[in-house]
C-alpha positions in Angstrom: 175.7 64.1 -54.2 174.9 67.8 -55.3 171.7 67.7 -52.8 174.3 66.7 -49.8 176.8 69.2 -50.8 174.3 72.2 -50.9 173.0 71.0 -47.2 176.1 71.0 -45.7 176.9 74.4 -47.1 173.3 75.9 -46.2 174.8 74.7 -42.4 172.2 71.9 -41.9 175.3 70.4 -39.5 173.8 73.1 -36.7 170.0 72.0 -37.4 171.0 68.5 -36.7 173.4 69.2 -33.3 170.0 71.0 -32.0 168.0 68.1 -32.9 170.6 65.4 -31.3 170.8 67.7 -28.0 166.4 67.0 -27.5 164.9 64.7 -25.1 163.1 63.0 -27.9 166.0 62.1 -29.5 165.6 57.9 -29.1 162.6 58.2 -31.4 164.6 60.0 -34.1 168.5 58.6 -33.5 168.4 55.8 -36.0 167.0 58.9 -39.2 169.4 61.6 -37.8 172.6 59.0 -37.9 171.4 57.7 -41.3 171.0 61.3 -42.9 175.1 62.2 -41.0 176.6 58.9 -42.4 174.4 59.9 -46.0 175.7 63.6 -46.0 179.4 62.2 -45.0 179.6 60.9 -48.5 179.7 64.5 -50.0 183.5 64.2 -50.2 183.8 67.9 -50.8 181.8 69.1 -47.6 183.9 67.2 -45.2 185.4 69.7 -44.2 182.7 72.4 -43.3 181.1 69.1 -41.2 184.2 68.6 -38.9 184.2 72.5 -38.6 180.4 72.6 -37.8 181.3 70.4 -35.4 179.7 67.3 -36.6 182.2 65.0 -35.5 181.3 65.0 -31.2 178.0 64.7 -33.2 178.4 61.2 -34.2 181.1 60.5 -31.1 178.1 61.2 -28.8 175.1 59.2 -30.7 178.1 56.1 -31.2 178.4 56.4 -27.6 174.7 56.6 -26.4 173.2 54.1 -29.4 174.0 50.2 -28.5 171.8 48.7 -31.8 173.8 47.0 -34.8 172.3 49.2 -37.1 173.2 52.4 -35.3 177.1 51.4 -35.0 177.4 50.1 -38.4 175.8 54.3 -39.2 178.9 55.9 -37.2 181.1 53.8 -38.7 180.5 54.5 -41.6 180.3 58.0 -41.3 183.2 58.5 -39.2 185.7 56.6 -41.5 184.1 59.0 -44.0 185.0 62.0 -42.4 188.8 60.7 -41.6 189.1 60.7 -45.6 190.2 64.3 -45.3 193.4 66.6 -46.1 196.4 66.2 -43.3 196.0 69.3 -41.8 192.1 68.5 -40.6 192.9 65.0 -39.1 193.8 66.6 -36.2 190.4 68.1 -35.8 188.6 64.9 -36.0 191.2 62.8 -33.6 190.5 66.0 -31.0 186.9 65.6 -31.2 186.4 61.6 -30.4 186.8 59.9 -33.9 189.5 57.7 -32.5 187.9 56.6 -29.3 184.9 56.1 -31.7 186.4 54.0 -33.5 188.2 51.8 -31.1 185.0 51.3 -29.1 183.4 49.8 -32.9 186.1 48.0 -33.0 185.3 45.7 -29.5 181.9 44.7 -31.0 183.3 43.9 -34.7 182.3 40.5 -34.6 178.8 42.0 -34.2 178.5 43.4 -38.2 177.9 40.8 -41.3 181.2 40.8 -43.2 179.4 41.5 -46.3 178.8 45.2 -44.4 182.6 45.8 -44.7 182.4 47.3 -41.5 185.5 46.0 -40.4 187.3 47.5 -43.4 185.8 50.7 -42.7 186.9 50.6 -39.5 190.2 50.1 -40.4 190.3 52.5 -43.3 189.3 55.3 -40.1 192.2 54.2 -37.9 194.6 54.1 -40.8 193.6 57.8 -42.0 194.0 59.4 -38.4 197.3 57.9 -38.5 198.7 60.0 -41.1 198.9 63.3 -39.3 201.9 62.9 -37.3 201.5 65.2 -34.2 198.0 63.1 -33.0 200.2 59.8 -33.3 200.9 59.9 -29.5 197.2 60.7 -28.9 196.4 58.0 -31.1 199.0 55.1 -28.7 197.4 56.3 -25.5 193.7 56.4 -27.2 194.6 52.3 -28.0 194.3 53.0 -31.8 197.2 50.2 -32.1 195.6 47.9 -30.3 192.9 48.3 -32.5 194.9 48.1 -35.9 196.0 45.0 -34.2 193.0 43.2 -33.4 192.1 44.4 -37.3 195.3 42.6 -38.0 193.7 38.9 -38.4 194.6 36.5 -41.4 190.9 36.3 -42.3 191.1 37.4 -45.3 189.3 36.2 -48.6 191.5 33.7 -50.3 189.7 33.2 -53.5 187.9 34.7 -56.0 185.2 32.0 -55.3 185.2 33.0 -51.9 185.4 37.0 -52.7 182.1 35.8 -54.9 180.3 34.1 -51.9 180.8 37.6 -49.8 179.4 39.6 -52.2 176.6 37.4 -52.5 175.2 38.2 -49.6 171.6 36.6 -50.1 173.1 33.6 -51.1 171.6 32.8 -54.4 174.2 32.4 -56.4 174.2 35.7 -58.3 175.2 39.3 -57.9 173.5 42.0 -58.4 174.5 45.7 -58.5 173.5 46.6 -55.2 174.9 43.6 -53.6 178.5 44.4 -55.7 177.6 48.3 -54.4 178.2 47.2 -51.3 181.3 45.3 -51.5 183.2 47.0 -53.6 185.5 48.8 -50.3 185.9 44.7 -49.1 187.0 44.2 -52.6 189.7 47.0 -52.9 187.5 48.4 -56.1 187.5 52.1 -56.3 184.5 52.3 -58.6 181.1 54.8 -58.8 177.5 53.7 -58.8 177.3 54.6 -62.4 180.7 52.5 -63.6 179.4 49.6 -61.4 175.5 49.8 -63.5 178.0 49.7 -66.6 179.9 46.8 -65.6 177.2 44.7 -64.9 175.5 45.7 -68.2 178.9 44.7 -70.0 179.2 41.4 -68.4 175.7 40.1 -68.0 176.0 37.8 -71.3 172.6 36.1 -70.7 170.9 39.3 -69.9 169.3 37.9 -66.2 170.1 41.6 -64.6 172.8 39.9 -62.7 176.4 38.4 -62.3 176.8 34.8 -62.0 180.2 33.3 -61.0 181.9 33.2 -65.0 180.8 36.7 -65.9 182.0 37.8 -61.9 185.5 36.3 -63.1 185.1 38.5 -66.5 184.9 41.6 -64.4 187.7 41.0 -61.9 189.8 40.2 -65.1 188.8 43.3 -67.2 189.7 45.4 -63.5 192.8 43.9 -63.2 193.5 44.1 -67.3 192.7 48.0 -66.8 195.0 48.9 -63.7 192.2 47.6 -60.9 192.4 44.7 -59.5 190.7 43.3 -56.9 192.4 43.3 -53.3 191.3 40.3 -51.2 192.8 41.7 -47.9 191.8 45.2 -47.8 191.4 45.6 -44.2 194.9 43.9 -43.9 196.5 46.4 -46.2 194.7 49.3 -44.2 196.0 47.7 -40.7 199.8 47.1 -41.9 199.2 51.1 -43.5 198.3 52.4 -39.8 200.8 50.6 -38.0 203.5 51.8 -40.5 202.4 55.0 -39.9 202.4 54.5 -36.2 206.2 53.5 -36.2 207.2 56.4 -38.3 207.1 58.1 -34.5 210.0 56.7 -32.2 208.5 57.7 -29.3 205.7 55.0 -29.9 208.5 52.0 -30.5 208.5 50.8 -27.2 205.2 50.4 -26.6 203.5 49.1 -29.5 206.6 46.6 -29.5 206.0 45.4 -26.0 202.3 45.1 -27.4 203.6 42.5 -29.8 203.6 44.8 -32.6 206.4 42.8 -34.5 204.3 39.2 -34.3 201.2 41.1 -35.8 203.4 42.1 -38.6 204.6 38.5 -39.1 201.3 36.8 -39.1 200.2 39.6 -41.3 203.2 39.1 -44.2 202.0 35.2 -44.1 199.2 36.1 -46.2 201.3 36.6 -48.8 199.7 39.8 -50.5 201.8 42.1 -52.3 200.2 45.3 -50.7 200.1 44.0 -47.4 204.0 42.9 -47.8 205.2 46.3 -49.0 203.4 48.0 -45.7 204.6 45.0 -43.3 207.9 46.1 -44.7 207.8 49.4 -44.4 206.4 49.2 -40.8 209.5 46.9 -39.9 212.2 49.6 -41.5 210.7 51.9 -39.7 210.9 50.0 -36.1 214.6 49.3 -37.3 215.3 52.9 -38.4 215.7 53.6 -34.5 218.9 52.4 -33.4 217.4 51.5 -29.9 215.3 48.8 -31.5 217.6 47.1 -34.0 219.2 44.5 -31.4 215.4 43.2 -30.2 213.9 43.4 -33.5 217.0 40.7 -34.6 215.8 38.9 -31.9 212.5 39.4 -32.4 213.1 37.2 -35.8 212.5 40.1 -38.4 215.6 39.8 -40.3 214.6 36.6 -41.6 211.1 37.6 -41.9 213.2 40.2 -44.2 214.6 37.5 -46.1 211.3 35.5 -46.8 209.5 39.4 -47.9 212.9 39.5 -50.4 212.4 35.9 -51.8 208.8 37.1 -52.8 210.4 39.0 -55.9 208.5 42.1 -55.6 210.7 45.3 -56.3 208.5 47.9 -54.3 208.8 45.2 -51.0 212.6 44.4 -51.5 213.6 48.4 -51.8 211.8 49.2 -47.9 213.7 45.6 -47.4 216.8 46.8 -48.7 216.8 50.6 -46.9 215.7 48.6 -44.1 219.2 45.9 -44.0 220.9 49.0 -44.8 220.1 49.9 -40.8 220.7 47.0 -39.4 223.7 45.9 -40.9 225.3 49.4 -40.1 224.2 48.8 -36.3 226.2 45.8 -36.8 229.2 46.6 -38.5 231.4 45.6 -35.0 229.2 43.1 -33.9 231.2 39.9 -35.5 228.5 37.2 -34.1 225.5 39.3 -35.4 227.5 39.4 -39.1 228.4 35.9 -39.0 224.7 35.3 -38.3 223.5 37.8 -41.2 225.5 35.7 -43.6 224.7 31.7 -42.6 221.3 32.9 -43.2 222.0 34.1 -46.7 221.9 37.6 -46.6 224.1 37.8 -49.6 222.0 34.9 -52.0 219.0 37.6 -51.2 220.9 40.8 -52.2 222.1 38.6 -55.2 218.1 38.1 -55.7 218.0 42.3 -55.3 220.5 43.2 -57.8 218.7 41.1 -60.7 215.6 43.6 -59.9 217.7 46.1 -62.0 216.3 49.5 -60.0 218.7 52.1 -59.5 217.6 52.3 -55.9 217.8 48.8 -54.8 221.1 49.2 -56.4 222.4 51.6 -53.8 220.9 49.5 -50.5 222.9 46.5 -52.0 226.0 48.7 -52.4 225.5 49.6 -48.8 224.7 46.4 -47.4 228.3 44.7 -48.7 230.0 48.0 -47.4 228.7 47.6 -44.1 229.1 44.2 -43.9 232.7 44.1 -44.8 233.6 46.6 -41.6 233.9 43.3 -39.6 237.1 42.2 -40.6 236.8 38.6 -38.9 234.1 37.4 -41.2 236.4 38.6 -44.9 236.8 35.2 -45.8 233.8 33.9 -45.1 231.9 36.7 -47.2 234.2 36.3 -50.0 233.2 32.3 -50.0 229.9 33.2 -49.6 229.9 35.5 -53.1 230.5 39.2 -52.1 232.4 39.8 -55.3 230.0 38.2 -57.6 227.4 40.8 -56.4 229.9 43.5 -56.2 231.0 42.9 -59.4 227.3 42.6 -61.0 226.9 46.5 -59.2 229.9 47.2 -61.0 228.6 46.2 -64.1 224.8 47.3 -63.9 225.0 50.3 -61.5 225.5 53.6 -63.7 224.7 55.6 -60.3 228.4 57.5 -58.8 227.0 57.1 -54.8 226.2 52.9 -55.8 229.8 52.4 -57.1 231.7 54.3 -54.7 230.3 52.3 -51.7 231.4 48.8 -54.1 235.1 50.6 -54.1 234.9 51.1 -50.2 233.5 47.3 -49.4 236.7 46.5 -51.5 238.9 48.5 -49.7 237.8 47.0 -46.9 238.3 43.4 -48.1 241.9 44.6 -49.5 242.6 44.9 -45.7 242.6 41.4 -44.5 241.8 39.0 -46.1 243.7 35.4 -47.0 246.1 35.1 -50.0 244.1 32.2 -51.8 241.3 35.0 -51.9 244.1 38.3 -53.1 243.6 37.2 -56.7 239.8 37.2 -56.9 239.7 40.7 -55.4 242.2 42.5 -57.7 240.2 41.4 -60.6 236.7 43.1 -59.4 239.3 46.1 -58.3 240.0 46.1 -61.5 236.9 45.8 -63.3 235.5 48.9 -61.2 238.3 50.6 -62.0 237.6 49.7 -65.8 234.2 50.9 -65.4 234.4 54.0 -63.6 235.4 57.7 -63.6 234.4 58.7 -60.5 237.4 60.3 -57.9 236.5 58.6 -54.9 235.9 55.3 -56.5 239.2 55.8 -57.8 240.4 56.8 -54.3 239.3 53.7 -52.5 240.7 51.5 -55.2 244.3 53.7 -54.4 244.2 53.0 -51.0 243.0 49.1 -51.8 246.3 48.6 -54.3 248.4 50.1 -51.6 247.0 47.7 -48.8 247.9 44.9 -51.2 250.9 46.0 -52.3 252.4 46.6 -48.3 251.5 42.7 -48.2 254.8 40.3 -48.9 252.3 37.3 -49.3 249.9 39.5 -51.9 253.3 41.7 -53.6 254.0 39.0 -56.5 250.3 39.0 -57.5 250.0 42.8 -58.3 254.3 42.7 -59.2 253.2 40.7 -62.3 250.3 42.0 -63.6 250.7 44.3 -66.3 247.5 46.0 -66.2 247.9 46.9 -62.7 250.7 48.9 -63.4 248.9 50.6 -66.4 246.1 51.5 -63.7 248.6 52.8 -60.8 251.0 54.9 -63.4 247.4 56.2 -64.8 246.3 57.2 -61.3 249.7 59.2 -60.9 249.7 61.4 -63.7 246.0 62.9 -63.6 244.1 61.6 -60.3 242.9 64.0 -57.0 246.0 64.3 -54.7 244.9 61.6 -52.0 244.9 58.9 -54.9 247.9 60.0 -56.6 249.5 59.7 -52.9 248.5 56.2 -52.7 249.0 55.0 -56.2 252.4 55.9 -56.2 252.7 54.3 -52.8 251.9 51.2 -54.2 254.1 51.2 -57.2 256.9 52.1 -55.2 256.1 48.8 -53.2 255.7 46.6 -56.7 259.1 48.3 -57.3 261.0 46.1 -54.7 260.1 43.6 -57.2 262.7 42.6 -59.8 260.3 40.9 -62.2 258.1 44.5 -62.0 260.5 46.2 -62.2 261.7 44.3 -65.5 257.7 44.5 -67.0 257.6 48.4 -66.4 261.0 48.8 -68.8 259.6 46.1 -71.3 256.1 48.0 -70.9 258.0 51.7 -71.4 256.6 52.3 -68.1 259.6 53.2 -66.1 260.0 56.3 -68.3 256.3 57.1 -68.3 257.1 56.8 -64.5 260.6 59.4 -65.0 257.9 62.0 -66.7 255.6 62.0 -63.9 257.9 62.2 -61.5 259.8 65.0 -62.9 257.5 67.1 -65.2 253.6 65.6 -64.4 253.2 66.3 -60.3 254.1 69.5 -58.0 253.4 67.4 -54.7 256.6 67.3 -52.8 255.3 64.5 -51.0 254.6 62.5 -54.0 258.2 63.3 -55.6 259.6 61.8 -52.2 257.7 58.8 -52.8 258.7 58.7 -56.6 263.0 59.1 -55.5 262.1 55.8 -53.6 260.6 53.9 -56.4 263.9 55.2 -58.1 266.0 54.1 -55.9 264.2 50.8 -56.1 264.3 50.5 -59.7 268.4 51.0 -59.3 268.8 48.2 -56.8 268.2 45.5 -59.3 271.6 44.8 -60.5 270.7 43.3 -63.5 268.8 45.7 -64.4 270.9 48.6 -63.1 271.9 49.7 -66.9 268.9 49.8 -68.9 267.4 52.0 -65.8 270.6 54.7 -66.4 270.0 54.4 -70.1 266.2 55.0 -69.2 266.3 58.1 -67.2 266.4 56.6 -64.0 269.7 58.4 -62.3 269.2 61.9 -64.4 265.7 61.9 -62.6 267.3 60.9 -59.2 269.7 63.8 -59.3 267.0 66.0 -61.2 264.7 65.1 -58.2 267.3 65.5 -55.2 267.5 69.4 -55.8 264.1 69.9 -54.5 264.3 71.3 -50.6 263.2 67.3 -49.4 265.7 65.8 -47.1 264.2 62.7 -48.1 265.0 63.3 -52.0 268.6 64.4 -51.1 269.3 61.3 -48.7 267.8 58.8 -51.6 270.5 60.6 -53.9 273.4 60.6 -51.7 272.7 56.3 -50.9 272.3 55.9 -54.9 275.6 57.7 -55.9 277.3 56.2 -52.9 276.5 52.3 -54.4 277.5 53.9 -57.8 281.1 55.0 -56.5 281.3 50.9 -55.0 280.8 49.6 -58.5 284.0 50.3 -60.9 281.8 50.3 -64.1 279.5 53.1 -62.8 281.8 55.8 -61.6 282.5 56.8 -64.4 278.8 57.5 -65.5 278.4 59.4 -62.1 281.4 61.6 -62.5 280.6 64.6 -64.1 276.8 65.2 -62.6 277.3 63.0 -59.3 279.7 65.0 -57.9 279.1 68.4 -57.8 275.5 66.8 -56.8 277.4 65.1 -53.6 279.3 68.5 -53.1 275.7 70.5 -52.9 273.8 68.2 -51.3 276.9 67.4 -48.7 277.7 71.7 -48.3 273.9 72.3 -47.4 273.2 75.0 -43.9 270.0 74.4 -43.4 268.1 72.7 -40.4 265.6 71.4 -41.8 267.4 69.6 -44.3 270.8 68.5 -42.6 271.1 64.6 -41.7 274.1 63.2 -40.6 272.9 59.7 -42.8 273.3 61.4 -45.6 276.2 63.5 -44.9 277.9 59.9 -44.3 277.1 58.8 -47.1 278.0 61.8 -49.1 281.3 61.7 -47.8 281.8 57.7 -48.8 280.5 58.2 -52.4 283.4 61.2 -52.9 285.7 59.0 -51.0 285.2 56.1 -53.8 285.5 58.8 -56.0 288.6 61.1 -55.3 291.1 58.9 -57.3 289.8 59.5 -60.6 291.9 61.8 -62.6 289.2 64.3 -63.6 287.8 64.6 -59.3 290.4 66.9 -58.5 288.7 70.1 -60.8 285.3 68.2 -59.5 286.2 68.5 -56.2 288.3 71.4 -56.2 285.5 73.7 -58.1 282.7 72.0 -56.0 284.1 73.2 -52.5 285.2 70.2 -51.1 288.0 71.3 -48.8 285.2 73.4 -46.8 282.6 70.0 -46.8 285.9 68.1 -44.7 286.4 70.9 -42.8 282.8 70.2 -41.5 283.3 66.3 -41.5 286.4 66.9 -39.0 284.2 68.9 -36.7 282.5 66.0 -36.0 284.0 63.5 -33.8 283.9 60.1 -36.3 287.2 58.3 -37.1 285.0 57.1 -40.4 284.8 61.0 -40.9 288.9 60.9 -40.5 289.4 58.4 -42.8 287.2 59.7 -45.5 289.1 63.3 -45.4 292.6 61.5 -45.2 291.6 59.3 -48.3 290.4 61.8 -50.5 293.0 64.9 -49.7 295.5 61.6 -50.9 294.0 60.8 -54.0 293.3 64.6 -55.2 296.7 65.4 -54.1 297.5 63.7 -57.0 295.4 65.7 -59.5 296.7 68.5 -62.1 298.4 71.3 -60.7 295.4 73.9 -61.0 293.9 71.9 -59.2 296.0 71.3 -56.6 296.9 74.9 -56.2 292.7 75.5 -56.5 292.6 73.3 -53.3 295.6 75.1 -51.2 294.2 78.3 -51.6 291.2 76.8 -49.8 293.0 75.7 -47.3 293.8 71.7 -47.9 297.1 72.1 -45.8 296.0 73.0 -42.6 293.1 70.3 -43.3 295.8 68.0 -43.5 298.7 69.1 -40.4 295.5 68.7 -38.5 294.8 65.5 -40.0 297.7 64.6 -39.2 297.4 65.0 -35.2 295.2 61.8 -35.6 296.0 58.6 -33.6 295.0 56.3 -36.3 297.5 54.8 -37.6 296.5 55.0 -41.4 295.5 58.4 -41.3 
């Protein structure tokens, strides 16, 4: 090794061009290639060769040599010189070592397998693949084809038949050259010196050589010690420079139209676990580019996918699972293609993924369900198939924020449409996430998913009844991000249409948890608007109407409808206005309702003016007037100027109301009264009078 190093770096590379460029070199070829494939084996003086020039050196004596022995020389040396940094690859592709090798590749069949010249054939393409601006070179130079014709099944299936190979003098033993020799074929990475040592070690009768037992000893210890043998190098180095190959999507079409996909097939039937985790990666790759997805599913790779995922092996399922991450998000609208994805079992396989218990694989699950669940047709049929088992086994295993936020968005999803016998199953892995998460846009999808349910009449009861939803959706309002606060109380204020939720939030103490937020917990205008409606909801049960007052439910009401929200303000004026209809709750409205009506009704703003709620202003202090204490109410509240405003607008209701309540405060206390002339009450009324309605 030293002696080869110091010749390449004394420049012997430039002695040997001179002597390959004389006349006489047919009498001298077969010495000159054996010393260049010898001093490729100085690992450290690669490089200075390929800049001396050394690799049109061998191109030239590969081309102009037709024995065995010469070929087997250049290909030796020239898969030596491809084991170089990145950055040089490009040298060696530009000075032949491609088309070298292609050419040795025709006349394979031409070497004895136990030279391995096949493998280090391969081992050449599959190096000159790695630098990724000579791929396109590499296409139009046929190093697929190559790779391809590499890409047989012929690989040793036993150790008895790995033992036979190495043997290559057939008697029945090895001996350290013989195992020398074989040691690439064999996948072992070993040194002349660790292979003398081996054989010493394992030689229990002393003969000098391995017989078939002590052979098994040493393929045990090697794979005991993190080096076991690989019965289908070449394969793996095939499936490694077609993976390569495809990592370029300008070479897709054309390797595919050259069959690449069947190569890969027949090459995962050998069932290695190297050769899988390449195949795999090849075919992510080839599915990474959108163009490709619909013929590789029709090429039959998905359920080459699904066979690679059965084999167990977590390297080959993780390229799998990025890989189903593409093509089920190129076929989140295509409902056949879905429908097809899941009568093959692609959720039994990402069942089989998630037991693997790797963070990553974790996340391509995740994603998988997401996508899958954009095609809303095919709900059902996913959740029958077992969505939410593996959803909620993410839930549970998955500590990983990005891997649980994609299970809350493949639920919200689901939320969307989906059939009632299934609304049950999916609020209970809602609520487990929930349970088990912190994260503010998990929480946000599961908002949004409460909010789709709750909008549903046939899915209302279900959440309506369930105590611990309305722990989760009052939790959500009082300390989540704005967007989930918005939908959280959304939903509430659905459940609130309820009766029986209604009652469970005042047995629970929830309703003035729910007062709190509203008034004290939340500065969102939007979300107070929301929160008046669930109050006005909560009133509209009439037997529960007086445990809500006693609660806090009207104080909040008229606490909320100050706020400049013509929304808040029209809730209060329809809830005091059903108050003044019920003799048993004027009274409690009296002395806060009022003046509330009289604000609300007296209001000059555009923005906030609405006729609805002027209307119903108007009735509620209508009901109203003919209580003893409404005249200093009214009177102090400016109610003569609010009819004034009623009257100029054309509405015989707004006649009636004025008429009705002028007559029952003219029978108030004389301060009052006198209160309500100076303002102008008897011109109201001589006006009033003008009517043609009768009663007025």
């Amino acid at each position: 090794e030293n002696a080869r190093l110091t010749m390449v770096e004394s420049g012997c590379c430039e002695s040997i061009l001179k002597l390959v460029s004389y006349p006489e070199i047919e009498s001298y070829r077969i010495d000159i290639i054996t010393a260049v494939a010898n001093l490729t084996n100085a690992v450290d003086g690669r490089e200075r060769m390929i800049k001396d020039g050394i690799v049109s050196c061998i191109f030239k004596l590969g081309n102009d040599g037709d024995t065995t022995e010469n070929k087997k020389l250049v290909a030796c040396a020239m898969a030596n010189l491809t084991g170089v940094s990145k950055d040089m690859i490009g040298h060696v592709v530009m000075n032949g070592a491609a088309k070298s090798l292609v050419s040795l590749c025709k006349v394979i069949g031409e070497f004895d397998d136990a030279d391995t010249i096949d493998i280090r054939v391969a081992a050449g393409l599959a190096n000159l693949t790695v630098h990724e601006q000579s791929i396109l070179k590499l296409i139009a130079s046929d190093v697929h084809t190559s790779l391809m014709i590499l890409a047989t099944d012929e690989g040793v299936a036993s150790l008895r038949e790995a033992f036979d190979m190495v043997d290559s003098d057939g008697t029945g033993n090895i001996d350290v050259t013989e195992l020398k020799q074989a040691t690439g074929a064999l996948g072992l990475n070993l040194t002349q010196s660790e292979i003398n040592r081996r054989v010493t070690i394992f030689d229990k009768d002393e003969s000098g050589h391995l017989d078939f037992p002590e052979f098994k000893l040493l393929i045990k210890y090697q794979a005991e010690h993190g080096g076991g043998v690989q019965l289908h190098t070449r394969q793996v180095l095939v499936a490694i420079g077609l993976c390569n190959l495809l990592s370029d999507f300008n070479t897709h079409d054309t390797l595919y139209n050259d069959g690449v996909v069947n190569v890969i097939r027949r090459l995962t039937e050998i069932n290695d676990k190297e050769v899988n985790i390449y195949c795999a990666k090849a075919l992510s790759n080839l599915v990474a580019n959108p163009k490709m997805r619909n013929k590789v599913v029709q090429a039959g790779v998905f359920e080459e996918w699904m066979e690679l995922i059965d084999g167990g092996d977590t390297e080959c399922c993780k390229v799998c699972g990025n890989a189903l991450v593409h093509m089920t998000a190129s076929a989140m609208y295509q409902t056949t293609t879905i429908t097809y994805m899941i009568d093959n079992n692609i959720l039994e396989r990402v069942h089989k993924m998630i037991e693997m218990k790797d963070k990553y694989i974790y996340f391509y699950c995740a994603t998988i369900l997401c996508n899958l669940v954009v095609d809303e047709s095919n709900h059902d049929r996913l959740i029958k198939n077992g969505i939410l088992d593996s959803i909620d086994k993410l839930t549970l295993k998955s500590v990983e924020a990005e891997t649980k936020i994609r299970c809350g968005a493949a639920l919200e999803r689901l939320s969307s449409s989906l059939s009632t016998e299934h609304a049950e199953r999916v609020v209970k892995s809602l609520s487990l996430l929930l349970n088990n998460t912190s994260d503010a846009s998990v929480t946000h999808y599961i908002s949004v998913a409460f909010f789709s349910l709750s909008s549903r009449p046939d899915c209302q009861p279900l959440l309506a009844r369930n105590e611990e939803i309305h722990k989760l959706l009052i939790s959500m309002m009082r300390g989540a991000p704005g967007e989930t606060q918005i939908h959280g109380a959304k939903a509430l204020c659905n459940l609130t249409c309820d009766e029986e939720c209604s009652r469970l939030l005042l047995k629970t103490g929830h309703v003035s948890d729910f007062v709190v937020i509203a008034i004290l917990r939340t500065n969102s205008p939007l979300i107070k608007e929301i929160c008046s409606q669930s109050l006005f909801n909560l009133l509209h049960h009439e037997s529960l109407r007086d445990q809500m007052v006693e609660t806090g439910v009207l104080w909040a009401i008229l606490k909320l409808s100050k706020l400049d929200s013509k929304q808040t303000q029209n809730i209060c004026a329809k809830v005091l206005f059903n108050f003044s209809c019920y003799d048993n709750m004027k009274q409690k409205i009296m002395e806060h309702g009022v003046p509330r009506l009289l604000s609300i009704a007296t209001i000059h703003d555009a923005e906030l003016e609405d006729p609805e709620t002027k209307q119903f202003c108007a009735g509620a202090l209508c009901n109203l007037a003919f209580r003893p204490e409404a005249g200093a109410l009214y009177a102090k509240g400016g109610a003569i100027g609010f009819m004034k405003e009623l009257m100029d607008v054309e509405d015989d209701d707004n006649e009636m109301y004025c008429a009705t309540i002028l007559y029952n405060l003219s029978h108030c206390d004389i301060d009052s009264r006198l209160t309500l002339i100076n303002e102008d009450a008897v011109p109201l009324l001589i006006n009033l009078m003008k009517s043609t309605k009768e009663r007025t």
